[in-house]
C-alpha positions in Angstrom: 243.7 -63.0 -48.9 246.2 -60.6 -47.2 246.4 -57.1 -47.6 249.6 -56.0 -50.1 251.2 -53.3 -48.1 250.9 -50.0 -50.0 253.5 -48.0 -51.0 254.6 -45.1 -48.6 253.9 -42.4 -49.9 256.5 -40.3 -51.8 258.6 -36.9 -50.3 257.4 -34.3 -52.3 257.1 -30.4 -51.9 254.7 -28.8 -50.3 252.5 -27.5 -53.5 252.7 -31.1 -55.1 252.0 -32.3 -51.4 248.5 -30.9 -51.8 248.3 -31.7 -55.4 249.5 -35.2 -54.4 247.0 -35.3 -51.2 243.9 -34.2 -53.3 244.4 -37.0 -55.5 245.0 -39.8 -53.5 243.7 -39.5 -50.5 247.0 -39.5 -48.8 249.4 -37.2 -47.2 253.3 -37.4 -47.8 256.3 -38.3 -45.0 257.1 -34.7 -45.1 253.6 -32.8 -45.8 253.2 -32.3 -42.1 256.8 -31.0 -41.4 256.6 -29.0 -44.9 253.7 -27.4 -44.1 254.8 -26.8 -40.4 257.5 -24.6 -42.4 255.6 -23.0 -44.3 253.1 -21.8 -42.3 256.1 -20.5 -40.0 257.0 -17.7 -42.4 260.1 -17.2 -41.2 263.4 -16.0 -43.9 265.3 -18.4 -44.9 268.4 -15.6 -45.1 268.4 -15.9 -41.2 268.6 -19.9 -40.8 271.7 -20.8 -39.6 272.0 -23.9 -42.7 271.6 -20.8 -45.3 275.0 -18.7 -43.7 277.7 -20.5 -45.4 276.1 -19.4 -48.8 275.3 -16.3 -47.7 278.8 -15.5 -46.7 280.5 -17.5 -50.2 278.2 -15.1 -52.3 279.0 -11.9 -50.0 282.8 -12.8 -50.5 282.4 -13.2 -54.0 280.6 -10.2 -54.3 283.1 -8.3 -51.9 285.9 -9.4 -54.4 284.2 -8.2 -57.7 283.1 -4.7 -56.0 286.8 -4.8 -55.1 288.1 -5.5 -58.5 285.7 -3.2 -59.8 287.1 0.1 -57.8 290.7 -1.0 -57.8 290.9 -1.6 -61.5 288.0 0.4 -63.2 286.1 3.4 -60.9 289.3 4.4 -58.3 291.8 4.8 -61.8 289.4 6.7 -63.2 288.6 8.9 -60.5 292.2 9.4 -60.0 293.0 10.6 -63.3 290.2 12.9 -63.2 291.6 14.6 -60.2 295.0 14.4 -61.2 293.9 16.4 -64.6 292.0 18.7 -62.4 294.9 18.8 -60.3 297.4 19.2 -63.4 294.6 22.1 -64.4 294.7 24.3 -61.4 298.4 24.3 -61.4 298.8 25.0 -64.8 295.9 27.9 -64.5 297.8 29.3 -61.3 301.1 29.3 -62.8 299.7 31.2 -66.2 298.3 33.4 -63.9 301.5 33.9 -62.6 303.4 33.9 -65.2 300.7 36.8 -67.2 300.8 38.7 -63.8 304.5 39.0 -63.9 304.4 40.1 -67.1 302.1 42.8 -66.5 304.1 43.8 -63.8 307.1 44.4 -66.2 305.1 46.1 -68.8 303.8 48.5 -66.5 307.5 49.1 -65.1 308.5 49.5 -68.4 305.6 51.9 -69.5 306.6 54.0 -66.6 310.1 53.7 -67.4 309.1 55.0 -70.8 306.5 57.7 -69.6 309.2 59.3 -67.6 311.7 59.4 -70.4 309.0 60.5 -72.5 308.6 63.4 -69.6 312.6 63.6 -69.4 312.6 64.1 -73.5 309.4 66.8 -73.4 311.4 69.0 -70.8 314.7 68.9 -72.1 312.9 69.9 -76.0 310.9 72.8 -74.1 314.4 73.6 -72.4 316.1 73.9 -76.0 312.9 75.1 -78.0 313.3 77.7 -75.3 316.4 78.9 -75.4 316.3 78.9 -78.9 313.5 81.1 -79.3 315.1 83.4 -76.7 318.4 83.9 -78.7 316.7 84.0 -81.8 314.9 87.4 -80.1 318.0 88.7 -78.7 319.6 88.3 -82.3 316.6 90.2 -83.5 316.8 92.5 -81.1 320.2 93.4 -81.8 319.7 93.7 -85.5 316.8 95.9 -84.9 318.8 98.2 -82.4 321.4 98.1 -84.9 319.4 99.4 -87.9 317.9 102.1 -85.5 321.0 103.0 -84.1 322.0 103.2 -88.3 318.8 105.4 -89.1 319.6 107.6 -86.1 323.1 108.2 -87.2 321.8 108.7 -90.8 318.9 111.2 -89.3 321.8 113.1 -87.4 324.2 113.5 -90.3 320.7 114.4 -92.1 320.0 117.2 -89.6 323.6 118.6 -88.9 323.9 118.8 -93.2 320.4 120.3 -93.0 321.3 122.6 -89.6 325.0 123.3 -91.9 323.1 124.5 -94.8 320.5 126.5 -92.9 323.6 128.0 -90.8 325.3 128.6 -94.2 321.8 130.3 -95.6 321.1 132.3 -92.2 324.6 134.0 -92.5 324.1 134.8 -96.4 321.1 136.3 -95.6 322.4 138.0 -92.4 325.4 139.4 -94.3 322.8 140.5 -97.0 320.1 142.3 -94.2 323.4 144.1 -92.7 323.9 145.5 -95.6 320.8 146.3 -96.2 320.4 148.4 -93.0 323.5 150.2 -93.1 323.0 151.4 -96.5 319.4 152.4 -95.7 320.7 153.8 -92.4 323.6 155.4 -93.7 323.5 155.5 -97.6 326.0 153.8 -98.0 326.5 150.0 -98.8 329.3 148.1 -96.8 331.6 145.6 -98.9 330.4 142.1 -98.2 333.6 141.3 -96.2 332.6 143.8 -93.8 329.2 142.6 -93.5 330.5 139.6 -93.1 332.6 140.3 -90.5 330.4 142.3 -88.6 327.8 139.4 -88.6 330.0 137.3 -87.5 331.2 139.3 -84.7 327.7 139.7 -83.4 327.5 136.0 -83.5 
């Protein structure tokens, strides 16, 4: 009876190779190569068959990275700095704008002070001047009622000095007679006394 060839034996990977071996009793067409490979250990990323792969996944990778910052992370990184950008400027130019301010208020604070200094020494000026011809008219009207109760006090005193002048001849005419009658015995009329006083005046 002939021998029915057997069946070669089927291309499988290497785990079912073993699997397959243990069971049968025989090895596959591509055990020996398979194992060969395995036992190698080398990557597969650096066999040249795997590049082409490689290099359509990189490239599709490249172009959604790309898409990615063109259209999503570069916009919004932009309009972040253009807000900080827009921020700066508009913090510099109210800075600006409150320091020029400043600078007018305290021109026009000094513009005031000084008017304010102007006003002060022109009202001391008048206050002044006032009070000083407010004393002279007090002066005068005190000089004037002393000069008044001086003239009064003279008329006073040349009435008085009249009267006592008027008196001291009276009693003069009255003490000549007096002596010459005591001297003499005989009393002189009053027109002689009179006279006679007079004359020794």
């Amino acid at each position: 009876m002939a021998a029915t060839p057997s069946a070669p034996p089927p291309v499988l990977p290497v785990e079912q190779a073993v699997e397959y071996a243990a069971e049968t009793g025989h090895v596959p067409a591509n055990a020996a190569a398979a194992a060969a490979e395995h036992d190698a250990g080398g990557l597969p990323q650096f066999e040249f068959q795997h590049w082409a792969g490689q290099a359509a996944y990189l490239l599709i990778l490249f172009a959604i990275l790309y898409v990615l910052v063109a259209k999503v992370f570069a916009p919004r990184l932009r309009r972040v700095i253009d807000e900080r950008a827009e921020t700066v400027s508009s913090a510099v130019a109210t800075a600006r704008s409150v320091q020029t301010e400043a600078v007018a208020q305290a021109d026009a604070a000094k513009a005031d002070l000084e008017k304010a200094r102007a006003d002060a020494r022109a009202t001391a000026a008048g206050a002044k001047a006032r009070i000083a011809a407010e004393i002279q008219a007090r002066q005068a009207q005190e000089e004037a009622a002393v000069a008044a109760r001086v003239a009064e006090a003279e008329k006073a005193i040349a009435a008085t000095r009249d009267g006592a002048m008027a008196h001291a001849s009276a009693i003069a005419s009255d003490t000549t007679r007096a002596i010459v009658e005591r001297l003499t015995g005989k009393a002189p009329t009053a027109a002689e006394a009179d006279a006679a006083v007079k004359g020794a005046a």
